[in-house]
TORKOL-4160 file (C-alpha; in steps of 0.2 Angstrom, whole numbers, padded with zeros to 4 digits, m for minus):
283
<pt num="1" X="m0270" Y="0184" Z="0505"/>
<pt num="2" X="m0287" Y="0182" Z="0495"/>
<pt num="3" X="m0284" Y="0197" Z="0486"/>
<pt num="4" X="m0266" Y="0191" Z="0481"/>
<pt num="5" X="m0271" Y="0173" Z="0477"/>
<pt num="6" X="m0283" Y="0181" Z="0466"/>
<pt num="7" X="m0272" Y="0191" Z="0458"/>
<pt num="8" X="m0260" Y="0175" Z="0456"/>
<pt num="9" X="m0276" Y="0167" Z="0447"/>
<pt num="10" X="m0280" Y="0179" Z="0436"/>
<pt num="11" X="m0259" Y="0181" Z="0432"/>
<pt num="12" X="m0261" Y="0159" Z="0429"/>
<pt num="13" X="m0274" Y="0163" Z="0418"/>
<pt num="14" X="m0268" Y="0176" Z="0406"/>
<pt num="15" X="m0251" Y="0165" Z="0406"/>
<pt num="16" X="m0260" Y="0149" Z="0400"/>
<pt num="17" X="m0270" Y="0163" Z="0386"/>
<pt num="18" X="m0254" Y="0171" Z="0381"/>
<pt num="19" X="m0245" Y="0153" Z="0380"/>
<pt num="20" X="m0259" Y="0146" Z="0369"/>
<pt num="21" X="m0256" Y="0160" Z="0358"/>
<pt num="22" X="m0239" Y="0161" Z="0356"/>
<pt num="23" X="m0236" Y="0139" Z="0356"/>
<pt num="24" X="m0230" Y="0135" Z="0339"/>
<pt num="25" X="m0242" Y="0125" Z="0328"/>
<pt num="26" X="m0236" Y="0109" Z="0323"/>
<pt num="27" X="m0238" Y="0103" Z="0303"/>
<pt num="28" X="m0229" Y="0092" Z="0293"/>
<pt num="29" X="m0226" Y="0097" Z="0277"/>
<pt num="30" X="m0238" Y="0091" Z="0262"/>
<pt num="31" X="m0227" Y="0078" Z="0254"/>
<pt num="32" X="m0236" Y="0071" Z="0237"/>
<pt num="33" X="m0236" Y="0051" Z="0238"/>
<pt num="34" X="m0226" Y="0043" Z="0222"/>
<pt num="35" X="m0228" Y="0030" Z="0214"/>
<pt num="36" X="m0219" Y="0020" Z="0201"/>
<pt num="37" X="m0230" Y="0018" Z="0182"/>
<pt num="38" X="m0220" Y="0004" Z="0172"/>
<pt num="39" X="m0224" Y="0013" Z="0152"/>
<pt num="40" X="m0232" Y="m0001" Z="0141"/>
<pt num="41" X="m0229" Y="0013" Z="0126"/>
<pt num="42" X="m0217" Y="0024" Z="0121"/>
<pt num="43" X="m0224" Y="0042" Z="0128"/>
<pt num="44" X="m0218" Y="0061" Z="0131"/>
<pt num="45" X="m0218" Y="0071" Z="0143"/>
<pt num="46" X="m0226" Y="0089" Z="0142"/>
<pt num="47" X="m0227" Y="0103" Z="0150"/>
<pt num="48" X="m0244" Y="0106" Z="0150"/>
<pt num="49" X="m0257" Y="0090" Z="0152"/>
<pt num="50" X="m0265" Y="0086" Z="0135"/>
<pt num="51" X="m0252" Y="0086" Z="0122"/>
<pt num="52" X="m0243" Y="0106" Z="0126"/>
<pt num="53" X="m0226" Y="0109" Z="0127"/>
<pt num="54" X="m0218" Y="0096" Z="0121"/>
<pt num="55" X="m0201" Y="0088" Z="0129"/>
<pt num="56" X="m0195" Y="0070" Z="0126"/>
<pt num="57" X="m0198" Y="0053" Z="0126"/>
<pt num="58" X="m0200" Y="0040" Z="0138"/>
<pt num="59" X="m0196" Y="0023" Z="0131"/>
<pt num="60" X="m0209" Y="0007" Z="0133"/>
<pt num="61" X="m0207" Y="m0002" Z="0151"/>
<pt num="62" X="m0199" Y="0012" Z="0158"/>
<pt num="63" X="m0205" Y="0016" Z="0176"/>
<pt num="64" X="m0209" Y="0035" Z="0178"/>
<pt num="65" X="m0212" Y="0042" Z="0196"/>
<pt num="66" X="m0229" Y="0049" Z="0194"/>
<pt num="67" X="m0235" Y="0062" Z="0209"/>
<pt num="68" X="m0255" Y="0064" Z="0203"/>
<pt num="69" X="m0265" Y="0055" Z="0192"/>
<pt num="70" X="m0280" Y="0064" Z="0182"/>
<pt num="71" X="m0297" Y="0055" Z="0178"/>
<pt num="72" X="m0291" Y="0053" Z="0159"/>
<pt num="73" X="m0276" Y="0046" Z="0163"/>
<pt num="74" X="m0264" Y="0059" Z="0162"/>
<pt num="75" X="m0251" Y="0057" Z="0175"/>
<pt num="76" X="m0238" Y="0071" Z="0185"/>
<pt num="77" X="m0221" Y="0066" Z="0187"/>
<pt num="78" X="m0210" Y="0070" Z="0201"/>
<pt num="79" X="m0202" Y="0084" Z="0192"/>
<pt num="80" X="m0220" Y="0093" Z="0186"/>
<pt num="81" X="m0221" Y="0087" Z="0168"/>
<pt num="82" X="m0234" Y="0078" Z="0162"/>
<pt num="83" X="m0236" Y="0060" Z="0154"/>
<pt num="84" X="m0248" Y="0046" Z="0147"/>
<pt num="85" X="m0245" Y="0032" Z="0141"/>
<pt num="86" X="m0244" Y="0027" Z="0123"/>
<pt num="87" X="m0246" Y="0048" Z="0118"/>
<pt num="88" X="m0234" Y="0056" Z="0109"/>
<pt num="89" X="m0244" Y="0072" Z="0100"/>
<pt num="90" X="m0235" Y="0067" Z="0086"/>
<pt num="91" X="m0248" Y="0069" Z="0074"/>
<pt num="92" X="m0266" Y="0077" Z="0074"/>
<pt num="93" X="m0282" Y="0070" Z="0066"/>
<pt num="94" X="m0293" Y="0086" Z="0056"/>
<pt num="95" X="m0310" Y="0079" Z="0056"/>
<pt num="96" X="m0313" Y="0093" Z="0041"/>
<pt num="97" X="m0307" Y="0109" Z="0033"/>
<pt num="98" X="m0296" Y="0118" Z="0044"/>
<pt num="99" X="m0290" Y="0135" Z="0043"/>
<pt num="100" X="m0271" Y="0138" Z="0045"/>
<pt num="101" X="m0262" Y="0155" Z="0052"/>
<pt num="102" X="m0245" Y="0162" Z="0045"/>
<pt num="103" X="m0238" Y="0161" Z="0062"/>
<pt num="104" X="m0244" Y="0159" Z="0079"/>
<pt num="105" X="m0259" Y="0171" Z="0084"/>
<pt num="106" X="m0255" Y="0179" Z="0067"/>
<pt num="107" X="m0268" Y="0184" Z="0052"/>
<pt num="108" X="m0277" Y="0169" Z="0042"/>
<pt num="109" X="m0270" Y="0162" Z="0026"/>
<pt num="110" X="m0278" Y="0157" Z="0011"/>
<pt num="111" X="m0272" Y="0137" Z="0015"/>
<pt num="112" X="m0285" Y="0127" Z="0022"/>
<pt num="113" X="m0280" Y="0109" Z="0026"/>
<pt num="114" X="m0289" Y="0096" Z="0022"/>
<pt num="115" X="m0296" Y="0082" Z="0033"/>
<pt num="116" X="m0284" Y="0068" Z="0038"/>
<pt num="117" X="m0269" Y="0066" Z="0048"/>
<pt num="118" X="m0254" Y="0077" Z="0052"/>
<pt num="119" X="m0237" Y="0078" Z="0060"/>
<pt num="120" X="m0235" Y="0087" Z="0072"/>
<pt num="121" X="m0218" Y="0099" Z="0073"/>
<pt num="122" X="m0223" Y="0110" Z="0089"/>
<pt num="123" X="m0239" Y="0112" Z="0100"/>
<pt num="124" X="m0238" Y="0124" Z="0111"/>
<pt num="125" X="m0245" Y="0126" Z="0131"/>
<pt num="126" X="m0256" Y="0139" Z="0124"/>
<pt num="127" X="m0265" Y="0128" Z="0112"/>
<pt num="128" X="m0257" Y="0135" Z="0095"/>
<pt num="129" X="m0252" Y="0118" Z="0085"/>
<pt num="130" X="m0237" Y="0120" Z="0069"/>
<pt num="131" X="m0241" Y="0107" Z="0059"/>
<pt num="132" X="m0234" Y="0099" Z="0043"/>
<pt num="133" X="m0239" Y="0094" Z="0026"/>
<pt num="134" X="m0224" Y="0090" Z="0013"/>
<pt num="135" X="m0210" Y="0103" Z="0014"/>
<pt num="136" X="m0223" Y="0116" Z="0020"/>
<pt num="137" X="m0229" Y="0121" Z="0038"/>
<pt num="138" X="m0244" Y="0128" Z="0044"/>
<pt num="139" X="m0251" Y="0134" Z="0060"/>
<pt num="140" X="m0268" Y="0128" Z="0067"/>
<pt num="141" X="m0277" Y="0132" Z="0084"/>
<pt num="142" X="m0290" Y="0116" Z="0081"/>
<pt num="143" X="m0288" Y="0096" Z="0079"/>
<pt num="144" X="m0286" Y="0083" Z="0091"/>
<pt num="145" X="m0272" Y="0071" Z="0094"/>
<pt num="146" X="m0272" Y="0053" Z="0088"/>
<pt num="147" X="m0265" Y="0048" Z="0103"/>
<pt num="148" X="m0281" Y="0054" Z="0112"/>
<pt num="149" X="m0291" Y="0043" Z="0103"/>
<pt num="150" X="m0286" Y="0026" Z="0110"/>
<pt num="151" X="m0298" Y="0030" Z="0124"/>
<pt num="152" X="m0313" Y="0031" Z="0115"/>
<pt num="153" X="m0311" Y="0015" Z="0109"/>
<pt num="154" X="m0320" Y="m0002" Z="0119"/>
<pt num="155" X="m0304" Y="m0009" Z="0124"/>
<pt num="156" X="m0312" Y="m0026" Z="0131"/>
<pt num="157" X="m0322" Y="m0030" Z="0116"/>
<pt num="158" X="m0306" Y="m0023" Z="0106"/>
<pt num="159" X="m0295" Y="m0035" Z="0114"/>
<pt num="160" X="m0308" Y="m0051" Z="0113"/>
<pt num="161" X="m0309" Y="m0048" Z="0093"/>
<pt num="162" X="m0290" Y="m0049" Z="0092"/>
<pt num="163" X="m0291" Y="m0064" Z="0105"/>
<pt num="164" X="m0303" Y="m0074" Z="0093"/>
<pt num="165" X="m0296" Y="m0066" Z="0077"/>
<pt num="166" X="m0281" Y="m0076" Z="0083"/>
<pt num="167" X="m0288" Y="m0091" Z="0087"/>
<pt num="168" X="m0295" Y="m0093" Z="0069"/>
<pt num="169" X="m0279" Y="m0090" Z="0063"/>
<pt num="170" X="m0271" Y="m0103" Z="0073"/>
<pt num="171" X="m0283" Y="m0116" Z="0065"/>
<pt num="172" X="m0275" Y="m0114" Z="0049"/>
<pt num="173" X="m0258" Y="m0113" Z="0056"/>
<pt num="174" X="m0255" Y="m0095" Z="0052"/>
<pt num="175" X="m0244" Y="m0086" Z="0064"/>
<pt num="176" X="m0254" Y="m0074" Z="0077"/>
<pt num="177" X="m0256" Y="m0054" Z="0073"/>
<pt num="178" X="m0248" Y="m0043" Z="0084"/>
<pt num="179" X="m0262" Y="m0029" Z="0092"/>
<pt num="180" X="m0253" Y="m0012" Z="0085"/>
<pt num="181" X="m0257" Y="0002" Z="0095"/>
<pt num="182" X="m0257" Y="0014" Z="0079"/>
<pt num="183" X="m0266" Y="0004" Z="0067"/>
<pt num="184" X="m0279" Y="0001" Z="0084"/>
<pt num="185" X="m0278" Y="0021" Z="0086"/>
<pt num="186" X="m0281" Y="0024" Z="0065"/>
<pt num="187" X="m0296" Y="0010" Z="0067"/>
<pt num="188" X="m0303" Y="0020" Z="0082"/>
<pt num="189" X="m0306" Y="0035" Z="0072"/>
<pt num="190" X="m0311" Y="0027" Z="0055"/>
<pt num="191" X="m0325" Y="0020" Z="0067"/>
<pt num="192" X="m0330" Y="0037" Z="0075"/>
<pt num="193" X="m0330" Y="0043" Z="0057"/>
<pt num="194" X="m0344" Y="0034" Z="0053"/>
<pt num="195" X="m0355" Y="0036" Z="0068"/>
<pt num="196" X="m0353" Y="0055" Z="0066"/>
<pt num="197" X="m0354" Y="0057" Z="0047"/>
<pt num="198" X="m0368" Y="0041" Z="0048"/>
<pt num="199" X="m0359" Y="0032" Z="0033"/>
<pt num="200" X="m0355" Y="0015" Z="0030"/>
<pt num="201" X="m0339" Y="0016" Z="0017"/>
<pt num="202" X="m0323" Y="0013" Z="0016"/>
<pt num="203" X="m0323" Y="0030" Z="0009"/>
<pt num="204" X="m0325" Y="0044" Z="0020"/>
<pt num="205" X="m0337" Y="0059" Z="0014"/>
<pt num="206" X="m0322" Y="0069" Z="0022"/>
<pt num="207" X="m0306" Y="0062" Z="0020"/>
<pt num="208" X="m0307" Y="0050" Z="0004"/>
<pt num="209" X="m0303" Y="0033" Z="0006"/>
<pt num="210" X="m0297" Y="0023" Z="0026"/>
<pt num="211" X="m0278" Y="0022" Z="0016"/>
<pt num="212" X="m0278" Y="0041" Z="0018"/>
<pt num="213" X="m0277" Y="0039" Z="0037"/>
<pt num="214" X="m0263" Y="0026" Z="0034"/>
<pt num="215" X="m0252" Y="0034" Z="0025"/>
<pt num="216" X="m0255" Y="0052" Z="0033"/>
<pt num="217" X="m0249" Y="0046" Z="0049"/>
<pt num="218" X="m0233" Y="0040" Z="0042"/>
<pt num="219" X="m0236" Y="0021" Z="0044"/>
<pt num="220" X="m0224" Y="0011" Z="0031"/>
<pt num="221" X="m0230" Y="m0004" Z="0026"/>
<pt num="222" X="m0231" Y="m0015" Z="0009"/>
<pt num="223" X="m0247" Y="m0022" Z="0013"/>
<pt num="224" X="m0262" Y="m0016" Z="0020"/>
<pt num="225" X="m0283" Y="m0018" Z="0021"/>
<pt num="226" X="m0298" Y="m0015" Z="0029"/>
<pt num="227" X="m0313" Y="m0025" Z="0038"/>
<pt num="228" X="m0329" Y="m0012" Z="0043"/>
<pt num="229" X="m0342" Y="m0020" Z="0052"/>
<pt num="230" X="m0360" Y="m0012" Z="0062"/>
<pt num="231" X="m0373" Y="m0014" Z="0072"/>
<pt num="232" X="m0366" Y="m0031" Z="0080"/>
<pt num="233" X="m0366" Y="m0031" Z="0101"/>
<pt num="234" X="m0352" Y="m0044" Z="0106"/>
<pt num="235" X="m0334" Y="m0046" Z="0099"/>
<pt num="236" X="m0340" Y="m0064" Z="0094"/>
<pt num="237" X="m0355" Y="m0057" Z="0084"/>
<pt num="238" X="m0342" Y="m0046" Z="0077"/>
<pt num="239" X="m0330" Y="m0060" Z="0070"/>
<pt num="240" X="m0344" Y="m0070" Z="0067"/>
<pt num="241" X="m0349" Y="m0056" Z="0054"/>
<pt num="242" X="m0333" Y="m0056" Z="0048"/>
<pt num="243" X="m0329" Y="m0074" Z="0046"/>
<pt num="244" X="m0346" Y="m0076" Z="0037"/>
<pt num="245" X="m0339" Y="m0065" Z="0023"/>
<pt num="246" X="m0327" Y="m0073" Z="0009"/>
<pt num="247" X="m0317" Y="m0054" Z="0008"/>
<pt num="248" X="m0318" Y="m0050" Z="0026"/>
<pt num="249" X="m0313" Y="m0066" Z="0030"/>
<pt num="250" X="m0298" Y="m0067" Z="0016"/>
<pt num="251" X="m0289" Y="m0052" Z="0027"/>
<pt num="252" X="m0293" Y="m0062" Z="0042"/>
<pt num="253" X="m0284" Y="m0077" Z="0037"/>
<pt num="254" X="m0269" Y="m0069" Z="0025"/>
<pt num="255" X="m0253" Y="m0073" Z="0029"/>
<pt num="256" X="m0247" Y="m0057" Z="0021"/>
<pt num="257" X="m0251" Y="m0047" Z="0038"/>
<pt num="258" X="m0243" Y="m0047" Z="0055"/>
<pt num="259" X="m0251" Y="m0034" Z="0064"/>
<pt num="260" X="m0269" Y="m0027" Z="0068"/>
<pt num="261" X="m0278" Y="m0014" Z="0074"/>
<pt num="262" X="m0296" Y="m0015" Z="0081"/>
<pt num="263" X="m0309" Y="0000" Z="0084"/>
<pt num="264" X="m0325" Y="m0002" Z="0092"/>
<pt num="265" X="m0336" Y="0009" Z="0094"/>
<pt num="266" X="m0351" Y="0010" Z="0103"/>
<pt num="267" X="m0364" Y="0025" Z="0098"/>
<pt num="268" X="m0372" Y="0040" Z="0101"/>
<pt num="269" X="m0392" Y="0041" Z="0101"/>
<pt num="270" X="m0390" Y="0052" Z="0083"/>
<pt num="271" X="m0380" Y="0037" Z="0074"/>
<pt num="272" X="m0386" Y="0027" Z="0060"/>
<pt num="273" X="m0381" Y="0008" Z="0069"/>
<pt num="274" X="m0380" Y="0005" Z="0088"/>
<pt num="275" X="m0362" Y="0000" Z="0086"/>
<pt num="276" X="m0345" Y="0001" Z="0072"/>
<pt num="277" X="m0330" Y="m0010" Z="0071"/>
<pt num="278" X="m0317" Y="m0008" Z="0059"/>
<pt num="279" X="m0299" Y="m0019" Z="0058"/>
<pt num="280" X="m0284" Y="m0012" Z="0049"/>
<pt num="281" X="m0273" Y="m0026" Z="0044"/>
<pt num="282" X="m0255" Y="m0023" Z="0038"/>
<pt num="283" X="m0237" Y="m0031" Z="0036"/>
């Protein structure tokens, strides 16, 4: 009877073994969490995060269900494409000479473009960019998207100037610029032009004059100017600046402009000022 009783446990035993092994293990599927982004800007969607492979548009204050977000703001939507808002890769910003290619992953030309601003026809997810300049194209494998540069900006100080610029503005019964996220974009990089290139100009040693950047980005406009400011630590000190000077303060107040566009910039150790500012007024 011990005998079988022992057999019966040590049967018990391999039963509850064998049925751990074989009992099915349980596990949800991994289901991303959505969310719902309300678009402040017109965007597109790529295939590849950073302006690559190009699809459409996305209207302003259209929500987009976004599965991931990325620490530079670039957000995954439900169907895998990619989108942030307020970038389009519609155009390209050559900070100098670039060498062009005869076609993609083909042999160098003897065109090299010139520093400025671009349109951009096709950038595809394997970096290659077509680019175009009049009637002509060219292929590049360098540049960065003027869409990308809106982050490099001090928004809160950005928005504070356009806050105050306002303000002054009202006191002369002028009507209140509009905060233009091109012009703001354009400012952006005329601010990081200077820092980099350590210049203080409305003229830049690589591209010529700040009008360059407006009308190689394909903004229309029949009036347009330039404030440049440096080394001031608050938006106040900023408009202060500004406000202080007769021709800086003439753009300020005209009531030939309706939009704006504010870059600040706060430096690197190498830069000539601690800080650059530059408003791009136009109509």
């Amino acid at each position: 009877m011990k005998k079988m009783l022992k057999k019966l446990s040590v049967l018990f035993m391999a039963i509850i073994f064998l049925g751990s092994l074989a009992s099915p293990i349980y596990a949800k599927a991994s289901t991303p969490k959505t969310k719902k982004v309300t678009l402040t800007e017109k965007s597109r969607l790529f295939t590849k995060q950073g302006g690559y492979g190009r699809k459409s548009t996305v209207a302003a204050k259209k929500k987009v269900t976004i599965i991931k977000t990325t620490k530079d703001k670039w957000m995954q939507t439900k169907d895998k494409k990619w989108i942030k808002d307020g970038f389009t890769g519609d155009y390209i910003y050559l900070s100098k000479k670039t060498t062009t290619y005869k076609k993609e992953k083909g042999s160098k030309s003897a065109k090299k473009l010139a520093a400025g601003i671009y349109k951009v026809s096709v950038a595809n997810t394997n970096g290659w960019i077509k680019v175009k300049k009049g009637s002509k194209t060219y292929w590049i494998k360098s540049g960065k998207f003027v869409d990308s540069y809106i982050d490099l900006g001090n928004k809160k100080m950005q928005d504070q100037i356009v806050t105050i610029l306002n303000k002054e503005r009202a006191k002369k019964k002028l009507k209140p610029l509009k905060q233009d996220p091109k012009l703001t974009k354009l400012a952006i990089i005329r601010s990081l032009d200077m820092e980099k290139n350590r210049y203080f100009s409305h003229t830049s040693p690589t591209y010529g004059s700040w009008s360059n950047l407006l009308k190689g980005s394909g903004y229309n406009t029949y009036a347009s100017g330039e404030n440049i400011a440096a080394g001031y630590s608050t938006a106040t000190s900023f408009m202060n600046g500004w406000m202080n000077s007769p021709g800086h303060r003439a753009n300020i107040l005209s009531p030939n402009y309706q939009k704006v566009g504010i870059g600040i910039v706060v430096s690197g150790k190498n830069a000539q000022y601690p800080t650059y500012g530059t408003q791009i007024f136009a109509k």
